[in-house]
C-alpha positions in Angstrom: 60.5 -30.8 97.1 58.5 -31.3 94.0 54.9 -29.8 93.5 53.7 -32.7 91.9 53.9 -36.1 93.3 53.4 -39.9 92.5 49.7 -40.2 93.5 48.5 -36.9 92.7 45.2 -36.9 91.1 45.4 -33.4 88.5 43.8 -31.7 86.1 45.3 -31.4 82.1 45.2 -28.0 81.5 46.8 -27.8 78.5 47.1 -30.1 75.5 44.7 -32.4 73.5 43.2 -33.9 76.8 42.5 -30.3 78.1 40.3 -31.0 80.9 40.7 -34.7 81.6 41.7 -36.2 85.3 43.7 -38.7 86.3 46.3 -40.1 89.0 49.9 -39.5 88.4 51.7 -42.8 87.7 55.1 -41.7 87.7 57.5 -38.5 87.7 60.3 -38.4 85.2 62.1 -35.4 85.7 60.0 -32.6 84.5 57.7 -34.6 82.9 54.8 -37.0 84.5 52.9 -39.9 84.1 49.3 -40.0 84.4 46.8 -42.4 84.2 44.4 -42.8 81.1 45.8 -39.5 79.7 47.8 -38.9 76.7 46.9 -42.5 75.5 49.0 -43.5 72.6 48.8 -47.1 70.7 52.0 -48.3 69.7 53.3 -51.2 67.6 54.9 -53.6 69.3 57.2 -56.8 68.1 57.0 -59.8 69.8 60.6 -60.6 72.1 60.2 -64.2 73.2 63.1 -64.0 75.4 61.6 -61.5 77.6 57.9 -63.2 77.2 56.9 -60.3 75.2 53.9 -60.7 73.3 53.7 -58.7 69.5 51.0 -56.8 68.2 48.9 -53.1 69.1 49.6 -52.1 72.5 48.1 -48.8 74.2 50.3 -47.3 76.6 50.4 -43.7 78.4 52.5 -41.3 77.5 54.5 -38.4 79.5 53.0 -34.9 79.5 55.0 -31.7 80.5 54.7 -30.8 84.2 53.5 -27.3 82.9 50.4 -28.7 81.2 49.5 -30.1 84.5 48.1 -28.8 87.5 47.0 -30.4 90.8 42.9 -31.0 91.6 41.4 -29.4 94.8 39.2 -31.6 96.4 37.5 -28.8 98.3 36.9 -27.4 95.0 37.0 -29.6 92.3 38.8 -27.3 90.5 42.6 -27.2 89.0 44.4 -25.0 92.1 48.0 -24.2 92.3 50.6 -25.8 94.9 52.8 -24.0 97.4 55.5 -24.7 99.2 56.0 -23.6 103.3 58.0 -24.7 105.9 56.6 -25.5 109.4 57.8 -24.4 112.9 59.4 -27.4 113.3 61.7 -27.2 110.1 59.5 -29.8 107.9 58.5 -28.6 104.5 54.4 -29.0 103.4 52.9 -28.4 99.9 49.6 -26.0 100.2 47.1 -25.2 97.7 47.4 -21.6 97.0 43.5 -20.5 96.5 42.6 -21.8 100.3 46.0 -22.5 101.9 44.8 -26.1 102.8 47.7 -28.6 103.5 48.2 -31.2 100.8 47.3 -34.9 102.5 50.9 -36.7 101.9 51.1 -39.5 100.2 52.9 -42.1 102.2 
């Protein structure tokens, strides 16, 4: 089970957008996805076989999982994510400051 999951809003902790929010988009590896962070512009050439339109795109780039860490809502703060298994064999991520449950994402 992975501590940080699609849906996930976090906290950049590290990095050039130290500070900033955002939902994770996707998960690649050990590397994720968030939204409006790490905003890049790129140049882009125009494929008209694949209706692809040239010019300056933006687009987000990955960050490190490390730099990331996942937002408390209780808190509003960057907390950090543990992992427990219930009675009944299922496995639950908690924040470590409170031992809340994490709300799945389904």
């Amino acid at each position: 089970m992975k501590k940080i999951i699609k849906g996930d809003r976090v906290v950049v902790i590290a990095g050039k957008d130290k500070g900033r929010q955002g939902e994770v988009v996707r998960v690649l590896g050990d590397r994720v996805i968030v939204d409006g962070v790490n905003v890049v512009k790129r140049h882009q050439k125009p494929n008209p076989m694949r209706q692809i339109e040239g010019g300056i795109i933006t687009k987000n780039m990955p960050l490190d999982v490390s730099n990331v860490a996942i937002l408390n809502p209780e808190t509003q703060k960057a907390d950090r994510v543990g992992i427990k298994v219930l009675e009944n064999g299922e496995k639950v991520r908690f924040f470590k400051s409170n031992g809340a449950e994490i709300a799945r994402k389904e």
